[in-house]
N, CA and C atoms as a LAMMPS dump frame, in Angstrom:
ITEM: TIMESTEP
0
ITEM: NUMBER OF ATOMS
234
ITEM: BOX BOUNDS ff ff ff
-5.0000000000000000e+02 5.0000000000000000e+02
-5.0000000000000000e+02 5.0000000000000000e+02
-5.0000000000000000e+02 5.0000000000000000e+02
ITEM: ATOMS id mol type element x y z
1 1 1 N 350.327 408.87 -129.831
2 1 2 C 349.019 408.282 -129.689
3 1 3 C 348.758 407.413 -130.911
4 2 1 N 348.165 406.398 -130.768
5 2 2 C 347.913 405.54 -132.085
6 2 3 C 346.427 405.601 -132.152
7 3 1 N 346.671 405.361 -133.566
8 3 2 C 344.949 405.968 -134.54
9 3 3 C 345.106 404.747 -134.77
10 4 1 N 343.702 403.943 -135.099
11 4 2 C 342.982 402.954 -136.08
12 4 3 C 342.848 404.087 -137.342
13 5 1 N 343.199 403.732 -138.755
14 5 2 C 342.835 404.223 -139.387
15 5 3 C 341.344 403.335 -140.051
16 6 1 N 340.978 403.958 -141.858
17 6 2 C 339.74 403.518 -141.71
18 6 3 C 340.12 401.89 -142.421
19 7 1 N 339.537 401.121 -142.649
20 7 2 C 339.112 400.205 -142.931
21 7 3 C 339.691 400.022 -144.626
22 8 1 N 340.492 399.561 -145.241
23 8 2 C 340.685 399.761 -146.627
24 8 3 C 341.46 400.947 -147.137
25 9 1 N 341.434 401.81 -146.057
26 9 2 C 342.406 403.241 -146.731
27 9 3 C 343.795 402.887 -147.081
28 10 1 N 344.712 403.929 -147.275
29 10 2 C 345.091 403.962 -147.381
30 10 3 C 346.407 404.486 -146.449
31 11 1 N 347.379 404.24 -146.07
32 11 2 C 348.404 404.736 -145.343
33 11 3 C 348.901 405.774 -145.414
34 12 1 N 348.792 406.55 -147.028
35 12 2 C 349.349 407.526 -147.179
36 12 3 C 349.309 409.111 -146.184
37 13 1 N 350.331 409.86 -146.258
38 13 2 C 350.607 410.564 -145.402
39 13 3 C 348.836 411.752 -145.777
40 14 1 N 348.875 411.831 -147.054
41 14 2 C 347.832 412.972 -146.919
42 14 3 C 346.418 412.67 -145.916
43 15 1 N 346.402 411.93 -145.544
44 15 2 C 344.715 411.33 -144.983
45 15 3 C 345.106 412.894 -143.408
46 16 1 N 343.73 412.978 -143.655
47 16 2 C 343.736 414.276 -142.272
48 16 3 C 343.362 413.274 -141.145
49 17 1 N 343.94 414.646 -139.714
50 17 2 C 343.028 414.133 -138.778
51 17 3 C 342.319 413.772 -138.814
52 18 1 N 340.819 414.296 -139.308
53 18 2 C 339.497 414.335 -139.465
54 18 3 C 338.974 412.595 -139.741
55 19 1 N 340.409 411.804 -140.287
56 19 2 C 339.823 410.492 -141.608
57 19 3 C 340.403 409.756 -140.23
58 20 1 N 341.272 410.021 -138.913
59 20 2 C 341.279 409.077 -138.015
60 20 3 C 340.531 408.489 -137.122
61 21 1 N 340.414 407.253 -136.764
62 21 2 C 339.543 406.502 -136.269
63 21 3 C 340.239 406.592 -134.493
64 22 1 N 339.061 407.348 -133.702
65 22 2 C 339.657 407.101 -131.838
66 22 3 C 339.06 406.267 -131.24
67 23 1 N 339.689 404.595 -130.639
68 23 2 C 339.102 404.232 -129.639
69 23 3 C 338.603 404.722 -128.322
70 24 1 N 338.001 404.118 -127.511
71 24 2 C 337.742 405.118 -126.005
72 24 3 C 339.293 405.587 -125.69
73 25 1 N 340.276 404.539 -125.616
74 25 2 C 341.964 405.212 -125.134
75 25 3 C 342.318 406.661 -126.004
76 26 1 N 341.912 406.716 -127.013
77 26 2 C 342.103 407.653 -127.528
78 26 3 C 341.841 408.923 -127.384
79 27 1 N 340.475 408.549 -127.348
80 27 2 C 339.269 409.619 -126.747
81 27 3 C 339.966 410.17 -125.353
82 28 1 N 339.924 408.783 -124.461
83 28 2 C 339.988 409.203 -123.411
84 28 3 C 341.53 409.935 -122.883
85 29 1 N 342.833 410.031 -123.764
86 29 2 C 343.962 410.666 -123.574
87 29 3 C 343.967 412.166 -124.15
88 30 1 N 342.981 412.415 -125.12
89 30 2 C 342.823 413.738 -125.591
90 30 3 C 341.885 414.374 -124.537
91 31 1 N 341.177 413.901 -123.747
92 31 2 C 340.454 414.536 -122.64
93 31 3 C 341.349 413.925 -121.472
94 32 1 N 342.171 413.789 -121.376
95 32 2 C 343.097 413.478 -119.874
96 32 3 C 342.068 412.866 -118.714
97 33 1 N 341.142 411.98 -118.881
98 33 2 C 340.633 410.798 -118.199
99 33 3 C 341.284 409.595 -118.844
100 34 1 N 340.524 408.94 -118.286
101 34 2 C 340.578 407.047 -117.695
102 34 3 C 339.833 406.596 -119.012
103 35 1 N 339.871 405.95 -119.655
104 35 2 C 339.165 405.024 -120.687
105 35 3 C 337.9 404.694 -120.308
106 36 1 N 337.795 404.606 -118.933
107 36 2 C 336.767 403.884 -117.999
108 36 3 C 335.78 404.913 -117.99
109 37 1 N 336.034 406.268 -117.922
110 37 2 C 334.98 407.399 -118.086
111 37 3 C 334.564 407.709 -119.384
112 38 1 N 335.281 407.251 -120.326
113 38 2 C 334.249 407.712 -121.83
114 38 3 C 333.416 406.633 -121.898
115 39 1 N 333.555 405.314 -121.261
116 39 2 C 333.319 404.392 -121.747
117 39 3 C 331.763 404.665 -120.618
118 40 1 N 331.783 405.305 -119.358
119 40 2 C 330.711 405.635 -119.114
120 40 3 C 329.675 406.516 -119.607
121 41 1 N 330.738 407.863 -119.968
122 41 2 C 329.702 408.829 -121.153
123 41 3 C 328.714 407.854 -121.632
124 42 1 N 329.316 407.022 -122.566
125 42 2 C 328.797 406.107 -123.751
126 42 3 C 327.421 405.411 -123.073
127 43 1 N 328.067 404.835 -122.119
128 43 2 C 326.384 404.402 -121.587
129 43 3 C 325.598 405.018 -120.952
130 44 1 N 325.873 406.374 -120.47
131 44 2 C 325.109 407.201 -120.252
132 44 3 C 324.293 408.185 -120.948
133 45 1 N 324.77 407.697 -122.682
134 45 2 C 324.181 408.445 -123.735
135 45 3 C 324.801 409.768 -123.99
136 46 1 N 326.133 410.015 -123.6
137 46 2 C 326.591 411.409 -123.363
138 46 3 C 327.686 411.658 -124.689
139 47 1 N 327.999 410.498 -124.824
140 47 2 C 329.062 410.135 -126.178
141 47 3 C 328.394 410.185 -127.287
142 48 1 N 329.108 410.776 -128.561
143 48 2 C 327.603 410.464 -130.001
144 48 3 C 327.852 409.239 -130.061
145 49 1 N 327.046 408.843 -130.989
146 49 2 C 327.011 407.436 -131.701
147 49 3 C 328.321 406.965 -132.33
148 50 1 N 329.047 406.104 -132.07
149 50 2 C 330.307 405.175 -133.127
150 50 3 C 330.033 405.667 -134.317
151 51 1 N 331.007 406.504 -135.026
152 51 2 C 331.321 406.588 -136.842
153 51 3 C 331.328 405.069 -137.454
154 52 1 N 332.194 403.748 -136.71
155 52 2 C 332.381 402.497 -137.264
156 52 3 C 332.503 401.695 -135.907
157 53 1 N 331.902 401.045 -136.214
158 53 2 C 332.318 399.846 -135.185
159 53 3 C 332.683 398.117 -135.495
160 54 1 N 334.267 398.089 -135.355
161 54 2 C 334.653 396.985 -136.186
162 54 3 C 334.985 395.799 -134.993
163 55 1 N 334.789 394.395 -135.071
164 55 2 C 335.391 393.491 -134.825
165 55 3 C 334.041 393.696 -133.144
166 56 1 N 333.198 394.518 -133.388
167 56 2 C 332.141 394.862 -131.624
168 56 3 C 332.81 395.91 -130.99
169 57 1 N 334.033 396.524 -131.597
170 57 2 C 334.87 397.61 -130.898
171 57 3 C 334.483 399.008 -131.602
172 58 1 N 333.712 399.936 -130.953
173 58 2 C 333.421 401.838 -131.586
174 58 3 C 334.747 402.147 -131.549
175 59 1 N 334.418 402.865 -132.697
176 59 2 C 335.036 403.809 -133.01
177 59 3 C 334.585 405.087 -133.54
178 60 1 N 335.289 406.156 -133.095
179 60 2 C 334.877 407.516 -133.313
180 60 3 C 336.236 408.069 -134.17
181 61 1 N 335.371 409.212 -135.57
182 61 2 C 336.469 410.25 -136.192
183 61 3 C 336.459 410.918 -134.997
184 62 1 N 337.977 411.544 -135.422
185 62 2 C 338.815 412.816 -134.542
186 62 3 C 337.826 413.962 -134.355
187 63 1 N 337.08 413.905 -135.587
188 63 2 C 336.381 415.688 -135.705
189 63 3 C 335.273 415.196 -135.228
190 64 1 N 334.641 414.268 -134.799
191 64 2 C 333.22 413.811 -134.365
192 64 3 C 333.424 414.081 -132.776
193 65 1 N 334.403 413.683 -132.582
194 65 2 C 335.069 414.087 -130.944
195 65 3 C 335.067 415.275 -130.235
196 66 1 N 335.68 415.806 -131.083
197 66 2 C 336.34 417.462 -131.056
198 66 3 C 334.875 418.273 -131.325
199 67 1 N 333.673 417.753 -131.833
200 67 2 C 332.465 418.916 -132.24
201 67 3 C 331.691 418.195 -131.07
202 68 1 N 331.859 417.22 -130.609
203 68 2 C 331.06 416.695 -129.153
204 68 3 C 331.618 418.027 -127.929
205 69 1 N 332.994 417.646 -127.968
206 69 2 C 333.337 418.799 -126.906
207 69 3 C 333.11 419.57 -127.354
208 70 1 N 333.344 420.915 -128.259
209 70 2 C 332.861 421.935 -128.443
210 70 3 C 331.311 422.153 -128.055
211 71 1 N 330.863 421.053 -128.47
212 71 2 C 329.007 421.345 -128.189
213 71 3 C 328.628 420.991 -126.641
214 72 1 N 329.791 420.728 -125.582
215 72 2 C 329.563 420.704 -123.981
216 72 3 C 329.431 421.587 -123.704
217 73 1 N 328.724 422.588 -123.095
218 73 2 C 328.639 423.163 -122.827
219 73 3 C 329.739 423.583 -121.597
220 74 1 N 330.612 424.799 -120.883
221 74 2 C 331.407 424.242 -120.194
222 74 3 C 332.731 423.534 -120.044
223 75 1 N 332.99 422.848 -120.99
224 75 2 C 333.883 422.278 -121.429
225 75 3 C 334.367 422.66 -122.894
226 76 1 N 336.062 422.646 -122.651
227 76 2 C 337.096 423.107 -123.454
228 76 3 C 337.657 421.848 -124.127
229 77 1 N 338.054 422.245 -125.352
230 77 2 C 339.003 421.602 -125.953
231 77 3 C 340.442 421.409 -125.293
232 78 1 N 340.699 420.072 -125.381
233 78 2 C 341.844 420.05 -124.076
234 78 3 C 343.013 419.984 -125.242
């Protein structure tokens, strides 16, 4: 899976999950949908808010993701 990392970081190996940047593809392969369904969450207000949004493109950290699902009620960490 490919990460956007952040903006100016650095490449180095220590950066955690936590410091990776997920487009909707991203998002949407760690939840085994379509790109096309996070991208509806999002306008349905169901997605949090973009950590960064570069170039008009959101982006979400890994752990901003992962505490959205946890906080679904219903829904598992896939």
């Amino acid at each position: 899976m490919t990460a956007i990392r952040e903006a100016g970081a650095s490449q180095e190996p220590t950066k955690t999950t936590a410091q990776v940047l997920w487009s909707y593809k991203e998002i949407a392969a760690h939840l085994k949908v379509q790109p096309e369904t996070v991208r509806s969450y999002r306008k349905r207000g169901l997605l949090p808010a973009p950590d960064r949004v570069e170039g008009g493109k959101p982006y979400w950290y890994s752990n901003t993701v992962r505490a959205w699902i946890a906080s679904r009620s219903g829904h598992r960490e896939a």
